[in-house]
C-alpha positions in Angstrom: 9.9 174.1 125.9 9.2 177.1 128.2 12.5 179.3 128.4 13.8 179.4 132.1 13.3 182.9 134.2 16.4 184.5 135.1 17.6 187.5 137.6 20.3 189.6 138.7 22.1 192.1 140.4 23.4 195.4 139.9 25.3 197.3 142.7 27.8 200.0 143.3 30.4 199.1 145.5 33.2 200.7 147.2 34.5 197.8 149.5 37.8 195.5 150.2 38.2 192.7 147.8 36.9 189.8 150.3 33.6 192.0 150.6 33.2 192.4 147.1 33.7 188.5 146.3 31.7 187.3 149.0 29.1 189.6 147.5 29.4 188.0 144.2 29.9 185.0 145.7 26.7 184.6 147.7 24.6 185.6 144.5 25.8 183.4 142.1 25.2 180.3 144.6 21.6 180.7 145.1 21.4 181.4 141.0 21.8 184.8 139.7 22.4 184.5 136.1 24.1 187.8 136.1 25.6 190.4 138.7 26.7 194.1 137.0 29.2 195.7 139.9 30.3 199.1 139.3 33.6 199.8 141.2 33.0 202.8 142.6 36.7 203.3 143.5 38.9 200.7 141.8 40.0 197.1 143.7 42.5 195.6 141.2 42.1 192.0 143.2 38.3 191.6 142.6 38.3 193.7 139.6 40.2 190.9 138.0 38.5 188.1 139.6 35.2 189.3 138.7 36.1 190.0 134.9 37.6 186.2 134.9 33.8 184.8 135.8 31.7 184.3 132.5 28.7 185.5 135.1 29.8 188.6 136.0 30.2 192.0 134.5 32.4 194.6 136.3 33.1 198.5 135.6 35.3 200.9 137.1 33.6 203.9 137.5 36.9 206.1 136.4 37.0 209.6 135.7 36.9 208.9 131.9 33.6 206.9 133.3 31.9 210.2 134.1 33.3 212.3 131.4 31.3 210.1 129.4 28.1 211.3 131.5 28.9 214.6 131.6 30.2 214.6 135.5 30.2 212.6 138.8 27.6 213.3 141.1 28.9 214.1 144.3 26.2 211.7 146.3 27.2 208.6 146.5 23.3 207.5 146.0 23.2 209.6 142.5 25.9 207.4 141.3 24.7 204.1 142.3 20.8 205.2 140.7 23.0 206.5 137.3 24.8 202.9 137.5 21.6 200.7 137.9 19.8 202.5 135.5 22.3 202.2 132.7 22.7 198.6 134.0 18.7 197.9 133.7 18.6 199.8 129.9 21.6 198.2 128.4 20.9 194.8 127.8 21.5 193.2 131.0 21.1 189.8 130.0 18.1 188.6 132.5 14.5 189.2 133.0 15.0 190.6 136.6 17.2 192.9 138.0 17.2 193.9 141.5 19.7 197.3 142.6 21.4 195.7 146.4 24.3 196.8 148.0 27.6 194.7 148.9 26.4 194.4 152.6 23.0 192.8 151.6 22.4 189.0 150.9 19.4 187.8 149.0 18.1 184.3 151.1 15.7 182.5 149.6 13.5 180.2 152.8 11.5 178.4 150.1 11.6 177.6 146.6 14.6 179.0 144.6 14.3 182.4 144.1 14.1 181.9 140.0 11.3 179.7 140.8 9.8 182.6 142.9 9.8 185.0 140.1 8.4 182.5 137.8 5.4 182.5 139.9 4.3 186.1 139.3 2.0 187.1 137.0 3.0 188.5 133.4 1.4 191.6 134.4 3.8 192.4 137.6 6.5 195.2 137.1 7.9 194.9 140.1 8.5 192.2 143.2 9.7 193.5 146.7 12.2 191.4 149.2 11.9 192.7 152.5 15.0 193.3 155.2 16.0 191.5 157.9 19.1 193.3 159.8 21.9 191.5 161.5 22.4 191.2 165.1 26.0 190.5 166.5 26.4 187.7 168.0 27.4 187.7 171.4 31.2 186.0 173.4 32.3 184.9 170.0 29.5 182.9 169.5 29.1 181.9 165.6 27.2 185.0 163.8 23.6 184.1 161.7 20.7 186.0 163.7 19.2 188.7 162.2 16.0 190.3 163.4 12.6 191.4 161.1 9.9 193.8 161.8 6.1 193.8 161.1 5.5 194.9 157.5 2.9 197.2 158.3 3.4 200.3 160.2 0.6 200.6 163.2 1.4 196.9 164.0 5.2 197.1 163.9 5.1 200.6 165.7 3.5 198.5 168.9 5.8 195.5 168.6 8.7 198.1 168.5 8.0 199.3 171.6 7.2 196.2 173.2 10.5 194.4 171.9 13.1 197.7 172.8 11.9 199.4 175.9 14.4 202.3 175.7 14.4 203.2 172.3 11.6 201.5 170.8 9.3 204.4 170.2 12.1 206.1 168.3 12.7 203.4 165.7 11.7 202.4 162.4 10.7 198.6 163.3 13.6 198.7 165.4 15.8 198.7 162.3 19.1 201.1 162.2 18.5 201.3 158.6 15.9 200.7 155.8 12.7 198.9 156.1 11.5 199.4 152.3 13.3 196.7 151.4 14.9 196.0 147.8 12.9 195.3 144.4 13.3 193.3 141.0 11.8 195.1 138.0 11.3 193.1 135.1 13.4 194.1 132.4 12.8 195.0 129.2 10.5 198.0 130.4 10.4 201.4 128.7 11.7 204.2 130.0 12.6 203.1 133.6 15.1 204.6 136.0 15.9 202.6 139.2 16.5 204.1 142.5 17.8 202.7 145.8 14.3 201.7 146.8 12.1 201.9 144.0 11.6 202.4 140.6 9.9 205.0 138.1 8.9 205.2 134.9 7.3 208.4 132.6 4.1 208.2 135.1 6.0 208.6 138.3 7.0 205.9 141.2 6.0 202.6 139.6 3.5 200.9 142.2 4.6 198.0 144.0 1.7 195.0 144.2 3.6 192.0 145.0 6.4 190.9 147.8 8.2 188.0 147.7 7.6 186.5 150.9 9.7 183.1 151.0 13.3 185.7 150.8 14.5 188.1 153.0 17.1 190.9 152.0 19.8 190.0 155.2 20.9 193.1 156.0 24.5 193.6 157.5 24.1 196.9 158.5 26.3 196.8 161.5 26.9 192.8 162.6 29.1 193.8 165.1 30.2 197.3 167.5 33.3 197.8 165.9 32.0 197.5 162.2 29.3 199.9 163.0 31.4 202.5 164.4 33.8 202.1 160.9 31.0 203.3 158.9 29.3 205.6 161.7 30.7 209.2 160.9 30.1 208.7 156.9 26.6 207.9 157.4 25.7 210.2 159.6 27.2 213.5 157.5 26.3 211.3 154.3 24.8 208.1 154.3 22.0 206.5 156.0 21.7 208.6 158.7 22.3 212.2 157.2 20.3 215.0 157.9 18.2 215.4 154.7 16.6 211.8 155.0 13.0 211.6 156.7 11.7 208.8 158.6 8.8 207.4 158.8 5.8 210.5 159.5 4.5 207.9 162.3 8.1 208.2 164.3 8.6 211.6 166.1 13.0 211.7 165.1 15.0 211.0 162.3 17.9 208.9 162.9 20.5 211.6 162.3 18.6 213.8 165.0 18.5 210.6 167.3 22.3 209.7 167.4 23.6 213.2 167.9 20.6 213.4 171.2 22.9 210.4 172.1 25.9 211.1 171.7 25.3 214.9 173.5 23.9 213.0 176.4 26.7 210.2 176.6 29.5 210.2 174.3 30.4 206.7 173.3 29.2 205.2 176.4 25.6 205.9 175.6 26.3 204.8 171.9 27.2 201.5 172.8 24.5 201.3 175.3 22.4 202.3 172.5 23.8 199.6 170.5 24.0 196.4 172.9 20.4 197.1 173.4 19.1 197.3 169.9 21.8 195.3 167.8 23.3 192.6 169.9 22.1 189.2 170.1 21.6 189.0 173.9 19.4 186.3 175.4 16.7 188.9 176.5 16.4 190.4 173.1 16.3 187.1 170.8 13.3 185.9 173.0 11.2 188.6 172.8 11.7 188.9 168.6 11.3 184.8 168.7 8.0 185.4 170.6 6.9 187.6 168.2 8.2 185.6 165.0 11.0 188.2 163.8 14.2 186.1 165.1 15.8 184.2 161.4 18.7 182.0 162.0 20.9 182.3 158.4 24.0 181.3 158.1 25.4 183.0 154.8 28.6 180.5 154.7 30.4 183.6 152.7 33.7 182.4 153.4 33.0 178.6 151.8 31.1 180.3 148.6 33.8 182.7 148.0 36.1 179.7 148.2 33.8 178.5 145.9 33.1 180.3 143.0 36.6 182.3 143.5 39.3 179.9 144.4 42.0 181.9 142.8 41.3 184.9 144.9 40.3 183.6 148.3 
């Protein structure tokens, strides 16, 4: 009897408990075997509710944590790679294991994702999901559009243009934040760190041959005004959108340089012009991504899996 393929998830999280569980909870309803969170600041609620499920794993990234690893990186992206790494190299009890973070939400379209792994050939390392990000939805209408970009660059440059006329020709796909994506790595692999994006072995970055094309990674990067501007000033000194981070060499501005052009020449005001133009689910925008096939309509249902696979802590 062939032995089943299994997957799962590692992630850093620093998040209310309801975020957190609906994490878990999305996850373990489409099939992950496993899911590693590292609390990167304690949440006693979903601490305990993840430690009560026989599928999860959870550990509190303490100080006596890092004095175990010599120190804590300051970066919030040194700890999660240190995290998934130890996570990939100790054990962790599947033969895939993909690095997301709590606002990210495997879908499979097709075939079960365990099914999709199954598929790949013995000799592939890796297996890419590519992003869609969120739009928010518009009058209190119900949320579950998120828009996709071109996976090549020259073609998705054009279409960029085309579907934002203001800031089109300063975005990455039209994306606010990554369009690399998320990979498994097959485990049981030699000498291999994880990073957000990638992974490496002795040799270097290890190559990437095969996407998984029936899931998208939904992003929710920032599924509504308010939720963006929560997370706004953090990622632009730290996160997402801090200055160190390049774009892509085809795109004349970073995103860090981009907002502050913004804000210097509007304030708010032009932020959230900037933002019901690129991120908002208006009538205008949907039909020019649906022309182009990069409109999804996914409703994640967190609320009934968390109710689900948590009904203790719901």
């Amino acid at each position: 009897m062939t032995q089943k393929t299994t997957w799962g998830l590692v992630s850093t999280i620093k998040a209310p408990t309801g975020a957190i569980l609906n994490f878990a909870a999305h996850h373990l309803d489409i099939g992950a075997h496993r899911i590693h969170i590292f609390l990167d600041e304690d949440c006693p609620k979903a601490r305990r509710a993840l430690a009560a499920h026989p599928r999860c794993t959870v550990t509190v990234t303490d100080d006596a944590y890092w004095t175990k690893r010599r120190e804590r990186p300051d970066k919030h992206q040194a700890r999660q790679t240190i995290n998934a790494t130890r996570a990939y190299r100790r054990r962790p009890g599947v033969d895939w294991l993909a690095h997301i973070d709590v606002d990210e939400f495997l879908h499979p379209d097709g075939a079960p994702l365990v099914e999709q792994l199954a598929a790949l050939p013995q000799s592939a390392r890796t297996a890419r999901v590519r992003p869609i990000e969120a739009l928010a939805p518009i009058n209190g209408d119900a949320p579950g559009l998120f828009k996709g970009c071109h996976p090549r660059q020259s073609p998705r440059n054009t279409q960029t243009e085309e579907i934002y006329p203001t800031y089109g020709a300063l975005l990455n796909g039209g994306f606010l934040s990554h369009v690399a994506g998320k990979i498994f790595v097959r485990t049981g692999q030699e000498k291999v760190s994880l990073r957000i994006h990638n992974a490496f072995d002795e040799a270097g970055q290890i190559a990437n041959d095969h996407d998984l094309t029936e899931t998208h990674l939904c992003h929710l990067h920032a599924p509504s005004w308010e939720a963006w501007q929560s997370a706004y000033r953090f990622r632009l000194a730290r996160g997402s959108y801090r200055p160190d981070l390049k774009g892509a060499p085809s795109i004349p501005t970073t995103m860090h340089a981009l907002f502050n052009a913004i804000e210097q020449d509007g304030g708010e005001a032009a932020l959230r012009a900037f933002y019901d133009e690129v991120c908002t689910a208006t009538a205008a925008l949907c039909a020019r991504l649906e022309a182009r096939g990069l409109l999804h309509r996914i409703d994640l249902d967190l609320n009934a899996k968390r109710a689900r696979h948590f009904p203790d802590f719901y």
